[in-house]
C-alpha positions in Angstrom: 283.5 81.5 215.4 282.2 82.4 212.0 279.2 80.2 211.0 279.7 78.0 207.9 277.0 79.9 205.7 278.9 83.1 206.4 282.4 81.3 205.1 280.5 79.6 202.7 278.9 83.4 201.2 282.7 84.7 202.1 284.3 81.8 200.0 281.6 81.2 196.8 279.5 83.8 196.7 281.4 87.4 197.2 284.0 86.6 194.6 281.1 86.0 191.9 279.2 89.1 193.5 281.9 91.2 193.3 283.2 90.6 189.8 279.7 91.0 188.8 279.9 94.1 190.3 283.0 95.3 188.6 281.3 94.3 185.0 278.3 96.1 185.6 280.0 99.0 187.2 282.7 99.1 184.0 279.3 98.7 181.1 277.5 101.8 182.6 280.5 104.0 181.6 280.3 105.6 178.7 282.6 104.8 176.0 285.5 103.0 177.7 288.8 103.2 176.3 290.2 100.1 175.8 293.9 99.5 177.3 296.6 99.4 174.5 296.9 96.5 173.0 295.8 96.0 169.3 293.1 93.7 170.3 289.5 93.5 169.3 287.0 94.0 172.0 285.7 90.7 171.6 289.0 89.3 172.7 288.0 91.8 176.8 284.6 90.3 176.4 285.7 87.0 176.2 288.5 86.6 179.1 286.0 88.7 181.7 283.8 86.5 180.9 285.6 83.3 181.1 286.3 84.6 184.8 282.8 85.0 185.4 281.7 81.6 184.2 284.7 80.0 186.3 283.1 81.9 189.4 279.5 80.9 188.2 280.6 76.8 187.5 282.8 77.1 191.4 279.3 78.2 192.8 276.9 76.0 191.8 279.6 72.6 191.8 280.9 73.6 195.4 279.0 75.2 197.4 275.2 74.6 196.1 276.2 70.9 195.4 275.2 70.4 192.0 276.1 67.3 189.6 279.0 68.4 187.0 276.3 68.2 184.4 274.0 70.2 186.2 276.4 73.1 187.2 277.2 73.4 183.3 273.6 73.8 182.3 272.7 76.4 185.1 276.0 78.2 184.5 275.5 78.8 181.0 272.2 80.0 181.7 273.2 82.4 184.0 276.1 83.3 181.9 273.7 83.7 179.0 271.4 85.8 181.0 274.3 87.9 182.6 275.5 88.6 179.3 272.5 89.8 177.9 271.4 92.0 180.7 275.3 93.4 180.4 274.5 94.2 176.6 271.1 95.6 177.2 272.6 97.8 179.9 274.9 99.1 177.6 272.6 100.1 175.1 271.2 102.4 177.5 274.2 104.1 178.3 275.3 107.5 175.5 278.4 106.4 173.7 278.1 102.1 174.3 275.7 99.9 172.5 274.5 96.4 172.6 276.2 94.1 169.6 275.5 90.4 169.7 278.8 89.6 168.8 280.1 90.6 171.8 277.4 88.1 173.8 278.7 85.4 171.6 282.0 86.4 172.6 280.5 86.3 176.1 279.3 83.1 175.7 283.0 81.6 174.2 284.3 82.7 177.2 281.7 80.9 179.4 282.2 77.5 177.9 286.0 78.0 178.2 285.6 79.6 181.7 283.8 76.0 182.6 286.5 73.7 181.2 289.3 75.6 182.8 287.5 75.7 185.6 286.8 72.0 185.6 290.8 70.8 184.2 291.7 72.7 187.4 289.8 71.5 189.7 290.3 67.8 188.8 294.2 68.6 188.9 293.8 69.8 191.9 291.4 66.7 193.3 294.0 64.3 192.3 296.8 66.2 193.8 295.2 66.4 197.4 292.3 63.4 198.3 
């Protein structure tokens, strides 16, 4: 039988690992074309991140039993600090660069990525008690 810390790290903590993964691993390429849509890149910055405050919020509500208030602050902060670390990264990298338009874009997605995350977890609370 698996032990409930290993679901638990299975369940909360692989998808947000993972993802996080996938950003970092997609900033340290050099110039990335974007798919082809005429969209701005603030527009990728802010629905990758809205996924990874979602995953952040789920984490620290769920499984590290945090208040609702509390889970907001310390997922914005991570977000925030994510973010920046993402844009730093880039800077390092020939052909990217750091903009702080995209963090605030970052950070758009993050406050959205918590209220979707929250609407859909209350639907789903009041669908199954």
């Amino acid at each position: 039988m698996i032990k409930a810390g290993f679901r638990l790290f299975i369940r909360y903590w692989l998808p947000l690992l993972g993802y996080a993964t996938v950003i970092l691993f997609l900033s340290s390429r050099p110039a990335l074309g974007l798919p082809p849509l005429d969209l701005s890149d603030k527009f990728y910055h802010f629905v990758e991140y809205t996924l990874l405050s979602a995953l952040f919020f789920r984490l620290f509500f769920r499984d590290l039993d945090y208040t609702g208030i509390q889970s907001i602050v310390f997922t914005v902060i991570a977000t925030a600090l994510f973010a920046a670390g993402d844009e730093l990264l880039q800077s390092t990298i020939p052909g990217r660069q750091a903009d702080p338009w995209d963090w605030l874009a970052d950070m758009g997605g993050c406050l959205t990525g918590i209220l979707l995350y929250a609407i859909a977890r209350f639907a789903w609370d009041r669908r199954n008690p």
